[in-house]
C-alpha positions as CSV (number, residue, x, y, z in Angstrom):
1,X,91.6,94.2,108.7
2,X,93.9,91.8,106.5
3,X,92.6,90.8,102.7
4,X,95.2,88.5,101.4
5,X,93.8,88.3,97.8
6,X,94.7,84.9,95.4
7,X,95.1,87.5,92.2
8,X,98.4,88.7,91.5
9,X,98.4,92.7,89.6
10,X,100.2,92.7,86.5
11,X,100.9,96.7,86.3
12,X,100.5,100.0,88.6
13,X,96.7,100.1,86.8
14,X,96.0,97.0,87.7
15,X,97.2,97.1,91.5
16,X,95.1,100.7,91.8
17,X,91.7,99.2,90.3
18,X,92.1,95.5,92.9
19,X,92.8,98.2,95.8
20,X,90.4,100.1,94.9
21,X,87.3,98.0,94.8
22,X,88.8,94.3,94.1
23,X,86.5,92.1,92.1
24,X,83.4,93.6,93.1
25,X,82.5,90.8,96.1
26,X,85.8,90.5,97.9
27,X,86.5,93.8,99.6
28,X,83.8,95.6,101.7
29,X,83.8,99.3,102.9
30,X,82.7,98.4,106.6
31,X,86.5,98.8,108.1
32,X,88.5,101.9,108.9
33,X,91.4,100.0,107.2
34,X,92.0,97.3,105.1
35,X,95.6,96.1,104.3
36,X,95.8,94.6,101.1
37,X,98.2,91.6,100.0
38,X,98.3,89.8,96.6
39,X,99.7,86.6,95.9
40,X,102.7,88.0,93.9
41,X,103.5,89.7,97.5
42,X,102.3,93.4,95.9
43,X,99.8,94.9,99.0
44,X,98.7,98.2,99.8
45,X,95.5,99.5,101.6
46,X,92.2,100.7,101.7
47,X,90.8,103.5,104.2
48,X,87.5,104.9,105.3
49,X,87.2,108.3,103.1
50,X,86.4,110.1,106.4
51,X,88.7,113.1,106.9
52,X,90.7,112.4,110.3
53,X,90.9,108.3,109.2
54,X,92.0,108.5,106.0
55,X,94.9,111.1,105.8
56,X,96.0,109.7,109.2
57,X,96.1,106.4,107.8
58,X,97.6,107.3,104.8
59,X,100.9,109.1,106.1
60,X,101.3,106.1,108.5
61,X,101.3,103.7,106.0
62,X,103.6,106.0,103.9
63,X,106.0,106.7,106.7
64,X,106.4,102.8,107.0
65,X,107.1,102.0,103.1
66,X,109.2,104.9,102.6
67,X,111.3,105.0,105.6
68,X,113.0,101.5,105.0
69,X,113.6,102.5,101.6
70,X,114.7,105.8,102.4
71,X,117.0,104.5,105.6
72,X,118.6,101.3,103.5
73,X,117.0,99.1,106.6
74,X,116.7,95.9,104.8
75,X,119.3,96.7,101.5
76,X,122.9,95.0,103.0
77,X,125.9,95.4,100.8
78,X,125.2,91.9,99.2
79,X,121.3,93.0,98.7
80,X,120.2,91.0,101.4
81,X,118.4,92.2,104.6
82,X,120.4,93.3,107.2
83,X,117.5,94.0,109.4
84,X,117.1,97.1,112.1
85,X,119.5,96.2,114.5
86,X,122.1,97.8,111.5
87,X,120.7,100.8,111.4
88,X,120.6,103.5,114.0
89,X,117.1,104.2,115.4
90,X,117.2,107.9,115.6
91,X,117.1,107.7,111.5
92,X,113.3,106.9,111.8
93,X,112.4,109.3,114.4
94,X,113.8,112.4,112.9
């Protein structure tokens, strides 16, 4: 499931409490996951506390923030994106 929310977080707090439990009326419980996006382009997600769905969740989502960070996918030379196609494959698989 995709939220895209009209508020914007203004710290790490902020962000945590919105992904958490938004403004009380806006986010429900009833999905296994939730992806989060906020105006200001900030996002992150929301799982069902069970115990297969949300650690499985959790590393998945991790793996796909951390690994084009990690693997300098999308940070050219100039700072702009330079995409997949620059980067060798086997760097996300090992």
């Amino acid at each position: 499931h995709l939220h895209l929310d009209h508020r914007s977080p203004k710290d790490l707090d902020d962000q945590a409490r919105m992904l958490i439990h938004g403004d009380g009326k806006s986010l429900w419980f009833d999905k296994s996951v939730t992806i989060i996006v906020f105006a200001n382009g900030k996002g992150g997600m929301m799982c069902e506390h069970s115990y297969a769905d949300a650690l499985t969740n959790a590393h998945m989502f991790e793996w796909l923030m951390s690994g084009e960070v990690m693997n300098k996918a999308f940070s050219g030379p100039d700072e702009h994106t330079t995409g997949y196609d620059a980067v060798s494959v086997d760097k996300f698989t090992k």
